[in-house]
C-alpha positions in Angstrom: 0.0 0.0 0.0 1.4 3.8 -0.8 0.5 7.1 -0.8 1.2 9.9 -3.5 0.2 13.4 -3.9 -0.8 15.2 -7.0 -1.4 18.7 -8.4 -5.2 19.2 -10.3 -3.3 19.4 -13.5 -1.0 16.5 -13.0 -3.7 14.7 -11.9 -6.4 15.3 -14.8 -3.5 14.0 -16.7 -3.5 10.4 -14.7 -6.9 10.8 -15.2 -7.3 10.8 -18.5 -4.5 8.1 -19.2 -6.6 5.9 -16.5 -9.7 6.5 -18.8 -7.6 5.3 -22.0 -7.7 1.4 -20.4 -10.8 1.3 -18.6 -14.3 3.1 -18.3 -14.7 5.9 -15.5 -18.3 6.6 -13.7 -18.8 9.1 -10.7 -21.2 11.8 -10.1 -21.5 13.9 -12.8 -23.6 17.4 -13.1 -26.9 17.6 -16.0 -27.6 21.4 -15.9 -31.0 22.0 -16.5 -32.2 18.4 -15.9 -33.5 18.5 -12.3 -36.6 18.1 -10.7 -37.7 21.9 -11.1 -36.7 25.0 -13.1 -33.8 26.3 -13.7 -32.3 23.0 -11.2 -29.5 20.6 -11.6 -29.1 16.9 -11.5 -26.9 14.8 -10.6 -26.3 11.1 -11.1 -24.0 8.7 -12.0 -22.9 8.6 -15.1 -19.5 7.8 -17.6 -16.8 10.5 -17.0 -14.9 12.8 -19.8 -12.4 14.1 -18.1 -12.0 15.2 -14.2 -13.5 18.0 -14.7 -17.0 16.2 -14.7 -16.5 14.5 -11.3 -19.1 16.6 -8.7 -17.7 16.7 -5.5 -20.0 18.8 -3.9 -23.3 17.5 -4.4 -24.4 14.5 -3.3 -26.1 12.2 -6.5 -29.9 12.0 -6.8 -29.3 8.6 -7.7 -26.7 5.4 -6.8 -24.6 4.0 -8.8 -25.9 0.4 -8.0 -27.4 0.7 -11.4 -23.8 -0.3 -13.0 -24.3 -4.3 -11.8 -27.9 -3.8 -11.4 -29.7 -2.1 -14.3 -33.1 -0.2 -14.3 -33.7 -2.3 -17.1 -32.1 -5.0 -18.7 -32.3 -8.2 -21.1 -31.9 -11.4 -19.4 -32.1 -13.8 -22.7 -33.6 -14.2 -25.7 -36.4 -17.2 -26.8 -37.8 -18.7 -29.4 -39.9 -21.0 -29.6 -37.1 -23.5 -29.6 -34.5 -22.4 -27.8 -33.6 -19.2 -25.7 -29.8 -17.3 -25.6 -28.5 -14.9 -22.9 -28.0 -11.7 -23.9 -24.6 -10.1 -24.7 -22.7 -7.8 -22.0 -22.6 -4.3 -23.1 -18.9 -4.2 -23.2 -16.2 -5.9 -21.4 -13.3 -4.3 -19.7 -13.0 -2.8 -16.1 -15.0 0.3 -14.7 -13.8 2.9 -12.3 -16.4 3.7 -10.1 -16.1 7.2 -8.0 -18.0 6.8 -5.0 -18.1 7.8 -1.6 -17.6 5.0 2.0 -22.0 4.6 2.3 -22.1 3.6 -1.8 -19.0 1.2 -1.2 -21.1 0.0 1.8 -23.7 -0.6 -0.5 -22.6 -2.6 -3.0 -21.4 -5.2 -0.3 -25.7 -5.3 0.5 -26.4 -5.7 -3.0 -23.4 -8.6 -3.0 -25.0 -10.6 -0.5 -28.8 -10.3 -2.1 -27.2 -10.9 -5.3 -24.4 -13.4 -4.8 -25.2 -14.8 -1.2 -29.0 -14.9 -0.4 -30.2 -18.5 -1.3 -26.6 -19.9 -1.8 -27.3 -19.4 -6.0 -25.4 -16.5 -7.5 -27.5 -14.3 -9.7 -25.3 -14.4 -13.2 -26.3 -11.2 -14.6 -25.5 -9.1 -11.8 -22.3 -11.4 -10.9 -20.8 -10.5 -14.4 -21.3 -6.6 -14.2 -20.1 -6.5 -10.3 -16.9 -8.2 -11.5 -16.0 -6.0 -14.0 -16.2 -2.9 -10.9 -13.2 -1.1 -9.3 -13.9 1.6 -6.6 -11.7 4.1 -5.7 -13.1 5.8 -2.7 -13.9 9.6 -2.5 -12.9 10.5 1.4 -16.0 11.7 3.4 -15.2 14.0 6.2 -18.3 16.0 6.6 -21.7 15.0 6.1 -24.5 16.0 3.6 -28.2 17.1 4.2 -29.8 13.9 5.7 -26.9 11.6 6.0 -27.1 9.5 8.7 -24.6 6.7 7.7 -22.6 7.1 11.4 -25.6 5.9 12.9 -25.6 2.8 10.2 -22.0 2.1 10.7 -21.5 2.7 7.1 -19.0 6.0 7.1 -16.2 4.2 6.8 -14.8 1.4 4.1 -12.6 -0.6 3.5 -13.2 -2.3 -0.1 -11.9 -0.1 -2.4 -8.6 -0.1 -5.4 -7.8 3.5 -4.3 -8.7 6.3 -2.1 -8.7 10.2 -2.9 -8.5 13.4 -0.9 -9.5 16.6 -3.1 -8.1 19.4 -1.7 -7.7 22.6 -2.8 -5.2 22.0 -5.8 -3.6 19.1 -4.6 -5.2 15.6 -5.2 -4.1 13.0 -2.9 -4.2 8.9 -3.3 -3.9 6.0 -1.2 -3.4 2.8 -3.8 -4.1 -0.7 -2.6 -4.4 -2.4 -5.6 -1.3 -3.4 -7.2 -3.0 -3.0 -10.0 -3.4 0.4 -10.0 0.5 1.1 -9.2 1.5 1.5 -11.7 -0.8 4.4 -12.6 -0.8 6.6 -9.8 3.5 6.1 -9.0 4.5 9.2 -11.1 3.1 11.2 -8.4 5.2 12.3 -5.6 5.1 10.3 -1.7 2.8 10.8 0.5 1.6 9.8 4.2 -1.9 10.2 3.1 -4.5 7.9 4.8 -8.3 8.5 4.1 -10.6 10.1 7.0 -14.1 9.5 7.8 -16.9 11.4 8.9 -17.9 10.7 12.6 -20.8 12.3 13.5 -23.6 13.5 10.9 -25.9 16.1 12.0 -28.9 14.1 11.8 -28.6 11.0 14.3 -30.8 7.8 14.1 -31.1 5.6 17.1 -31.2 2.4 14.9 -33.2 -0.5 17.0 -31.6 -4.0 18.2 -34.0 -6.5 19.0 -33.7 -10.5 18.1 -37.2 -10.5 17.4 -39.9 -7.9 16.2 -42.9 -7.6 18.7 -46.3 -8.9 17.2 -47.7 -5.0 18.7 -45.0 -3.3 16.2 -46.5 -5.1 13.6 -50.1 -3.3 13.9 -48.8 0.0 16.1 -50.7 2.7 15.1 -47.5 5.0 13.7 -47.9 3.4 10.2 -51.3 4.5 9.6 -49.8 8.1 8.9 -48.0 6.9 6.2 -51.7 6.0 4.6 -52.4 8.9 3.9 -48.5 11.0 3.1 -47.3 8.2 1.2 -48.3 8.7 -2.7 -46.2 5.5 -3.6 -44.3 7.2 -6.6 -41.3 4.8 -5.4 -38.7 7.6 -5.5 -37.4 6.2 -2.3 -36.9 2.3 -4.0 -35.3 3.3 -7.0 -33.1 6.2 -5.4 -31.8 3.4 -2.8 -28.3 1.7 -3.2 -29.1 -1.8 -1.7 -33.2 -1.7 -2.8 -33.0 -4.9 -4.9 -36.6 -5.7 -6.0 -37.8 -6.5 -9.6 -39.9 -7.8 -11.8 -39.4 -9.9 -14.9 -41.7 -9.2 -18.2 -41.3 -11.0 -21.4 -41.6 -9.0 -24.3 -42.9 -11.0 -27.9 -42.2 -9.6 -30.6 -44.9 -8.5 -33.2 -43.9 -11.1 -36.3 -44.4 -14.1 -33.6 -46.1 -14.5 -30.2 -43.1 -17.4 -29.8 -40.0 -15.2 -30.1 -39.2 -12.2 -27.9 -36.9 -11.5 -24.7 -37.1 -11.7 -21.3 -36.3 -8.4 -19.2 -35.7 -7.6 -15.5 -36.8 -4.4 -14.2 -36.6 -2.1 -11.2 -39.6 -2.7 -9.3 -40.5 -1.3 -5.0 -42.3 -2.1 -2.1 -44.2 1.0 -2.4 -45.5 0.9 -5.8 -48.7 0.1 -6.4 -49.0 -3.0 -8.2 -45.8 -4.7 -6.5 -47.6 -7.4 -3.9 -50.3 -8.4 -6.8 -50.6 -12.1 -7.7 -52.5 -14.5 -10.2 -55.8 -13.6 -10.4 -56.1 -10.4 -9.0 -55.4 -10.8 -5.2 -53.2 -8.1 -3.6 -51.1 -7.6 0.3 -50.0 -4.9 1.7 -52.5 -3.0 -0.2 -52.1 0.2 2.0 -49.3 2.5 2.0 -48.6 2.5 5.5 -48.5 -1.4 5.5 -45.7 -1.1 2.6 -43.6 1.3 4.9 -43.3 -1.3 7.7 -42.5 -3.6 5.3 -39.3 -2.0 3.9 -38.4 -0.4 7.7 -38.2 -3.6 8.7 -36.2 -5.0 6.0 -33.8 -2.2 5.8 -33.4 -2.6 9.9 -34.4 -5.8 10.9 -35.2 -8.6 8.5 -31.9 -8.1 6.4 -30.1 -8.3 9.7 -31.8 -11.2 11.0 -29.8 -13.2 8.1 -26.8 -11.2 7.2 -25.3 -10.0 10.7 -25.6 -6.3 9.1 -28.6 -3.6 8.8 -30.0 -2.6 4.8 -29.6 0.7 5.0 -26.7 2.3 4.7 -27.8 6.1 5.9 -26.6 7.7 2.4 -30.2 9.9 3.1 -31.1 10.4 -0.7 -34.3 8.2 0.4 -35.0 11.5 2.7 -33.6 13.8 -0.3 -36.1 12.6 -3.0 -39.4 11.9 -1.2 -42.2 14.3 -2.7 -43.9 14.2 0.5 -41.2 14.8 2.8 -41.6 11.9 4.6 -37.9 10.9 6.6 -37.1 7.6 6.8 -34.3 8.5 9.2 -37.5 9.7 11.4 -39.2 6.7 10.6 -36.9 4.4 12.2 -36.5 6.8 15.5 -40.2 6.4 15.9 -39.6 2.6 15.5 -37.2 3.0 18.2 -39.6 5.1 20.6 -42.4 2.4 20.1 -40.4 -0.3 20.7 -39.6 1.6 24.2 -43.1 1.8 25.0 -44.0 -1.8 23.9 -41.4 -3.3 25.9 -41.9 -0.8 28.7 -38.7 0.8 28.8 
């Protein structure tokens, strides 16, 4: 492991020599594209040159869409036979991304690659093809609460950077990146983390959910704020639910492709089964349901919580409804259930 330290200018340079062998994604700046007039947005998207990399916003959306697409085609059938569909592409991608996104990804890894002891394929080959190098996080965005998640710091990552100023500094710990960043000159540099966020979230441990929690009167409010537009699913780095639809194409109702597709707790639609029959029909009933996964089912089988406390659940939500708050008030009730 080393350390090197860089000037903006020498390092747009490494940067654009690191984009001439693999692809580069971070957040990246769309003027005029955001939710209202005259507003930004920002996402994840391929990087240009270093320039493009927005440090100061955090992204509307995750990048969990680069091993788990919004859309994509599984394989194609015919009446005969079916064939999986090519990768779009081959080599590595650099993924810019801050300690809560890295946490992330290791969520989506065990719903992916762990859950059920079968490996999903499709998102297996895009994760492998994934290098992060790690944007330190010292101070906290708007409605960040990844302290209380114990998701500020990270570990997983091929590099780590410190923009400062005019000087760039990097922490390499893949060999294979070495070779890339060893022009630069020595440096002690080891990434920091934030440690406290301004909004806290007094996250609840309990081995099993009371029956009362299940029925408590809190999630009745959520009946009637709750529009379930399912900004909060697909904004969400380790929300992993979808649907599969097979498209036929016109010239024959036996040839066409199968596709995966982002799909939420919240939206309407989601819970509906053969012949009409629906759960969890009410809003509020669909905001226990992902609480609880985010906090307490997940946990239950992976050792971890969900939710990683990036916030942009909070960000997004038409309504303004705070699902940082939400799990407080889970916290209070369970107080008051168990009489403590």
């Amino acid at each position: 492991m080393s350390s090197y330290e860089f000037t903006r200018e020498e390092f747009s340079r490494v940067f654009d020599g690191l984009r001439a062998r693999c692809s580069l994604y971070g957040p990246k700046r769309f003027p005029g594209r955001g939710r209202f007039t005259n507003t930004d947005l920002v996402k994840y998207a391929q990087l240009n040159g270093l320039e493009e990399l927005e440090l100061e916003e955090k992204s509307y959306m995750s990048p969990k869409s680069l091993a788990f697409p919004a859309d994509e085609t599984l394989f194609y059938f015919t009446g005969q036979e079916f064939a999986e569909a090519p990768q779009d592409g081959e080599g590595e991608i650099v993924v810019f991304l801050r300690p809560c996104d890295i946490n992330g990804f290791r969520r989506l890894d065990a719903m992916f690659l762990e859950n059920g002891g079968t490996r999903d394929p499709y998102y297996q080959r895009r994760r492998e093809r994934l290098r992060f190098f790690m944007i330190e996080c010292t101070e906290s965005f708007d409605n960040c609460f990844c302290v209380s998640m114990k998701s500020n710091t990270a570990d997983d990552y091929s590099a780590a950077l410190r923009f400062s100023g005019d000087s760039v500094l990097v922490e390499v710990k893949d060999d294979e990146f070495e070779g890339v960043f060893s022009a630069g000159r020595p440096s002690g540099f080891k990434p920091e983390f934030v440690r406290e966020n301004r909004k806290r979230v007094d996250v609840p441990d309990v081995d099993e959910m009371p029956p009362e929690m299940f029925a408590h009167p809190m999630w009745d409010e959520y009946d009637q704020r709750c529009i379930a537009c399912g900004r909060c699913n697909t904004s969400c780095v380790t929300c992993t639910c979808f649907s599969t639809r097979d498209l036929f194409y016109s010239d024959s109702r036996l040839s066409g492709e199968r596709r995966r597709v982002w799909d939420g707790c919240h939206l309407d639609g989601f819970t509906e089964m053969a012949g009409g029959a629906s759960y969890r029909e009410k809003k509020g009933e669909r905001m226990r349901f992902k609480t609880f996964h985010k906090i307490y089912d997940f946990r239950k089988r992976f050792g971890y919580d969900m939710c990683v406390g990036c916030g942009r659940c909070d960000d997004v939500c038409p309504e303004y409804i705070s699902f940082a708050e939400c799990i407080n008030r889970v916290s209070a009730a369970l107080k008051e259930v168990e009489g403590r």
